[in-house]
C-alpha positions in Angstrom: -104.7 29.1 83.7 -106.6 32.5 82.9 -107.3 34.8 85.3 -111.0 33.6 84.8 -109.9 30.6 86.3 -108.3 31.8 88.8 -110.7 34.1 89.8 -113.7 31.2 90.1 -110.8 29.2 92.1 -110.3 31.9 94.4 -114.2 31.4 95.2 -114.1 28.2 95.7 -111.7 28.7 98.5 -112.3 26.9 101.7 -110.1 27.8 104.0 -106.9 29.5 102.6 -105.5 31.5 99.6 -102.0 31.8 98.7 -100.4 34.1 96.0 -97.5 33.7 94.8 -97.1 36.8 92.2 -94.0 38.6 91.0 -96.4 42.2 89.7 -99.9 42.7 90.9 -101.4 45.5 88.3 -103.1 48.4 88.7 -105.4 47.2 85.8 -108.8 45.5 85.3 -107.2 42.2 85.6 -105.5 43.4 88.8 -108.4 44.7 90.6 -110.9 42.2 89.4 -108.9 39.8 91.1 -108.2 41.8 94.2 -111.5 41.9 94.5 -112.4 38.2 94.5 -109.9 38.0 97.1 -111.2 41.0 99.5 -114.3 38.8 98.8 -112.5 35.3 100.1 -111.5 37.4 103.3 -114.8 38.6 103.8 -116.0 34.8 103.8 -113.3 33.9 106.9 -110.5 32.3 104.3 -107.2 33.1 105.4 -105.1 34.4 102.4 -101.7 35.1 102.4 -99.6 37.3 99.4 -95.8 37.1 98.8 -94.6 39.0 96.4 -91.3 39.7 94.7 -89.5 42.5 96.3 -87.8 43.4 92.8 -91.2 44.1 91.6 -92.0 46.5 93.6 -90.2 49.3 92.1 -92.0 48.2 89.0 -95.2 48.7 90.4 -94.2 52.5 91.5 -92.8 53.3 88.2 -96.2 51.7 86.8 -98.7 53.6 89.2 -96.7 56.7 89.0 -97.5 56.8 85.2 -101.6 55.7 86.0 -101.5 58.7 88.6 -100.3 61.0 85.6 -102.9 60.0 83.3 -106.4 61.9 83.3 -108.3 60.3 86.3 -105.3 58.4 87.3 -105.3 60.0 91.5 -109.0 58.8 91.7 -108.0 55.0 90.2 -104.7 54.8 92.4 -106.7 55.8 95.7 -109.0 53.0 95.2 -106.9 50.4 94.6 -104.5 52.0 97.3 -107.6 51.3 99.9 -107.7 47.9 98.9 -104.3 46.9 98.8 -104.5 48.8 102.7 -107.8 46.6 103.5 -105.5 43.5 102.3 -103.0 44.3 104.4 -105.2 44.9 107.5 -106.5 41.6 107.4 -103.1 40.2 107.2 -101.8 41.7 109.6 
């Protein structure tokens, strides 16, 4: 499935979403589709992420290098407030 795909299933959603994901990117991919699912929230649909704890590291050593880059802070802070609004609304 491409991530178009998933992306249009993720707005189809009728009343849950679960991820199953071992890395979430800091990339277009990675915020397109957090956005379509901060979108699915927004509708009421109850979405749940479980993620690989061994990825996690991954994902630090991968942002760390993004913060480094020209531009990088401004890019992490964004995607930081929406990983934080995800987590609000699963919480």
């Amino acid at each position: 499935m491409t991530f178009d795909a998933v992306e249009h299933q993720l707005g189809l959603a009728a009343e849950s979403i679960d991820i199953f994901m071992f890395v979430w990117r800091n990339d277009e991919i990675g915020n397109q589709l957090g956005q379509a699912v901060l979108a699915a929230a927004d509708r009421g649909i109850s979405v749940k992420v479980i993620k690989d704890r061994a990825a996690i590291m991954y994902e630090r050593i991968d942002d760390s290098q993004r913060i480094e880059s020209p531009g990088g802070l401004k890019k992490y802070n964004r995607v930081l407030a929406s990983l934080q609004q995800i987590h609000q609304w699963l919480t």
